[in-house]
N, C-alpha and C positions, 0 to 999 in steps of 0.2 A: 550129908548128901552123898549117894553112893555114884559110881564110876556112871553108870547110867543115865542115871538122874542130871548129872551135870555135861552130860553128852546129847542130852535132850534141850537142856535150859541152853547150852551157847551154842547150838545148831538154830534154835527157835530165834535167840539175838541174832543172829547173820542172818536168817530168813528178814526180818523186822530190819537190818541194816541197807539187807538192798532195796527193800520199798521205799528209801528213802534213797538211796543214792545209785542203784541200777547195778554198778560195779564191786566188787571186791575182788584183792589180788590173793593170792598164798600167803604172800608176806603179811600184808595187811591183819588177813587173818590170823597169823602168826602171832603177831604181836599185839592186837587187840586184845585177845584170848588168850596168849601165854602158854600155845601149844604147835608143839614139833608143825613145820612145815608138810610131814607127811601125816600126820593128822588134820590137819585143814583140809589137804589133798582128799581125804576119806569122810571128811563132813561134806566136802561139795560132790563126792559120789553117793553116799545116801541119799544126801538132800536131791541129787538129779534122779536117783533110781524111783524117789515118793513124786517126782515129777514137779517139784518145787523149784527147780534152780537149774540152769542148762549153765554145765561146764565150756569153759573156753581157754583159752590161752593162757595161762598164769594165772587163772582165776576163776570166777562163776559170774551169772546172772539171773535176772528172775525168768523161771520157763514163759510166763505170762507172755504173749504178744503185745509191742508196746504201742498197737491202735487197736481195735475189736472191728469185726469181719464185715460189720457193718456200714463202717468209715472205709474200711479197703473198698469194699465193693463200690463206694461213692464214689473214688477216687478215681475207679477204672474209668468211669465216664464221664469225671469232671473232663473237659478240653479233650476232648477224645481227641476232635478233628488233629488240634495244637502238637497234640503228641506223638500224632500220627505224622505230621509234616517234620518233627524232629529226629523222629525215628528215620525216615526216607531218605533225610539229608546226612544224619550218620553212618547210616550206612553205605551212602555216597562216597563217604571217607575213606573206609575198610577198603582195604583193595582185597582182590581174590589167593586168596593162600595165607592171608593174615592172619598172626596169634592174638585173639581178643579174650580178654576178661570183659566180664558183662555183669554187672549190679545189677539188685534184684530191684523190682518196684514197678510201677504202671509205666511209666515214661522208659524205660528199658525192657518192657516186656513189648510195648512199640517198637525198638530199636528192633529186637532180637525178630519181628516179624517182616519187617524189611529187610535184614540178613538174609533170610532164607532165600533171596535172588542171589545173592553173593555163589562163587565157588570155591571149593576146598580150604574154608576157614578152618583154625581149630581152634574150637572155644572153651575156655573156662567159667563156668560162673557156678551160683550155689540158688539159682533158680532154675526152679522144676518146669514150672510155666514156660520160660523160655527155651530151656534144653528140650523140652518136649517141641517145641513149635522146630527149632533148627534139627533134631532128630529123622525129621522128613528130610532133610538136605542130604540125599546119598552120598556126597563128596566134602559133609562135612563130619570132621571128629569134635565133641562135644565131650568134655571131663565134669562129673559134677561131684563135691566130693561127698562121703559117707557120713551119716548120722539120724538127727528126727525132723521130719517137716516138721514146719510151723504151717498150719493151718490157714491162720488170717492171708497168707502170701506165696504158700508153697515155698518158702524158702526152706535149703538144709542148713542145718548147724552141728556141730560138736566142739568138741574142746582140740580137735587138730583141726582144723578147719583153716585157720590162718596158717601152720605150715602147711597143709595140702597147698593152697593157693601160689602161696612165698617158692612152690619148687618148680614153679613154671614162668617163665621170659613172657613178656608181651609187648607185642607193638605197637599194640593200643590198648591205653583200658578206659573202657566206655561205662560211667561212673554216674548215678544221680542223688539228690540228697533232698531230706524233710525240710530243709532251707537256710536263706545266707541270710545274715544278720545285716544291720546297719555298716557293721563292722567287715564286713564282708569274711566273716569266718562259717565257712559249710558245717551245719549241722547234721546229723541222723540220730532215731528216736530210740536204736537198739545200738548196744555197744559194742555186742557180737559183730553186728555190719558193720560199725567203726574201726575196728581192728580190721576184718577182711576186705574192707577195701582199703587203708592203708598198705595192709602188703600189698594187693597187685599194682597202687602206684608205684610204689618203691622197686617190681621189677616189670617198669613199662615203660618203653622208651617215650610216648608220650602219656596223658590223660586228656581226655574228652568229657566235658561236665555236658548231660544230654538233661535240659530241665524245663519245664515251663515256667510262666510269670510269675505265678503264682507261689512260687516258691523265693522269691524275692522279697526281705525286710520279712523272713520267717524266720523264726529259730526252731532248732532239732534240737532236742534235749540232752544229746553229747556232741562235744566238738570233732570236727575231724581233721580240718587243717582249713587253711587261708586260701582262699577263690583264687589268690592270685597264685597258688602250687601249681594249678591245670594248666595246659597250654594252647587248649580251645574251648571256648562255652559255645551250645548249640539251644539259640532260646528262642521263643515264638516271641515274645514281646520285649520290650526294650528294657535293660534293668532299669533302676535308681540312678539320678546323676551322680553318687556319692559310689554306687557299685562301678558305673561305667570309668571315672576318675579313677580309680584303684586297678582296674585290670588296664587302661592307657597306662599310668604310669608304671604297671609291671610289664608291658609288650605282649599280655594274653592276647590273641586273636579272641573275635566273636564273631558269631553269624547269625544275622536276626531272619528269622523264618517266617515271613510275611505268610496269609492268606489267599 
């Protein structure tokens, strides 16, 4: 088997490895395959150039969107109302001149539409949908960082995407997720978004979980950290006694957002 040949056969195994598990690191690939670190680095740039695999942080994933355009569009109009009243009241929060990161999704493209009454915010996030809606806000600065939309969501992505985000302070990052378990552990369906919002937690002096009900005794197909990390949840309807137990005993505030 020539040079080629087996450049083809363990590119096509790492395509096949993420269908099953989403993630691969450098290393992983490393040592899976028994090749230089900057060759993996040059498998996951082909594989992204054929459009198979979106580069990330010390690693790759699969380019595929991890819901189809169909299910987003539901989502925009499942509990409009609900998401609308969460949006309203987070943005209550944000005081005027604040540094916010802003998560992509239906429930945070509601937040980012209530902002637009805010003044002189300046925002990070890696949604298009929302950077566009706050774009009209002449007194606000909006950073989105560089790479390929995702279609299903208007989200950007690239493989610096987590340092873009990591080199900017916030005083709030305004965060939602595919859903908390029993366990109360927040999940998201792409690992890309699980990286990028772990870094803007890590440089934001708070975090605000903005989510509806319905995402309660869900699980996201990757973890991202424990409900009780936030230091406010903003929810339309009341969790689980087993969620509400977990954030009392960690001093989370909550705000239930009546009708």
């Amino acid at each position: 088997m020539d040079d080629t040949d087996k450049k083809s056969r363990r590119q096509a195994q790492l395509v096949a490895h993420l269908q099953h598990h989403r993630f691969i690191s450098l290393d992983e690939i490393s040592t899976r395959f028994g090749v230089t670190t900057q060759t993996a680095r040059r498998d996951l740039i082909d594989l992204e150039e054929a459009g198979l695999v979106r580069r990330l942080h010390g690693g790759g994933t699969l380019a595929a969107p991890p819901i189809d355009p169909p299910t987003y569009r539901r989502r925009r109009v499942e509990n409009a109302d609900g998401k609308a009243r969460i949006g309203e009241r987070v943005a209550q929060l944000v005081g005027d001149g604040s540094a916010v990161f802003l998560d992509t999704g239906t429930t945070c493209e509601a937040v980012a539409r209530a902002l637009t009454r805010r003044e002189r915010l300046r925002v990070v996030t890696y949604s298009l949908r929302s950077a566009t809606l706050l774009s009209d806000v002449e007194t606000a600065t909006v950073a989105v960082p560089g790479g390929f939309v995702r279609h299903v969501d208007a989200g950007v992505f690239n493989h610096d995407t987590v340092d873009f985000i990591g080199a900017f302070r916030f005083d709030t990052a305004v965060i939602s997720v595919s859903g908390i378990d029993e366990h109360g552990v927040m999940g998201d369906d792409d690992h890309g978004e699980v990286q990028a919002v772990r870094a803007a937690m890590q440089q934001a002096d708070r975090t605000i979980l903005a989510v509806d009900g319905s995402k309660f005794f869900r699980r996201g197909l990757v973890s991202l950290a424990a409900i009780t990390e936030v230091d406010l949840v903003v929810t339309d309807s009341a969790p689980p006694p087993a969620i509400a137990a977990l954030l009392a005993e960690a001093g989370v505030r909550m705000e239930l957002i009546g009708g």
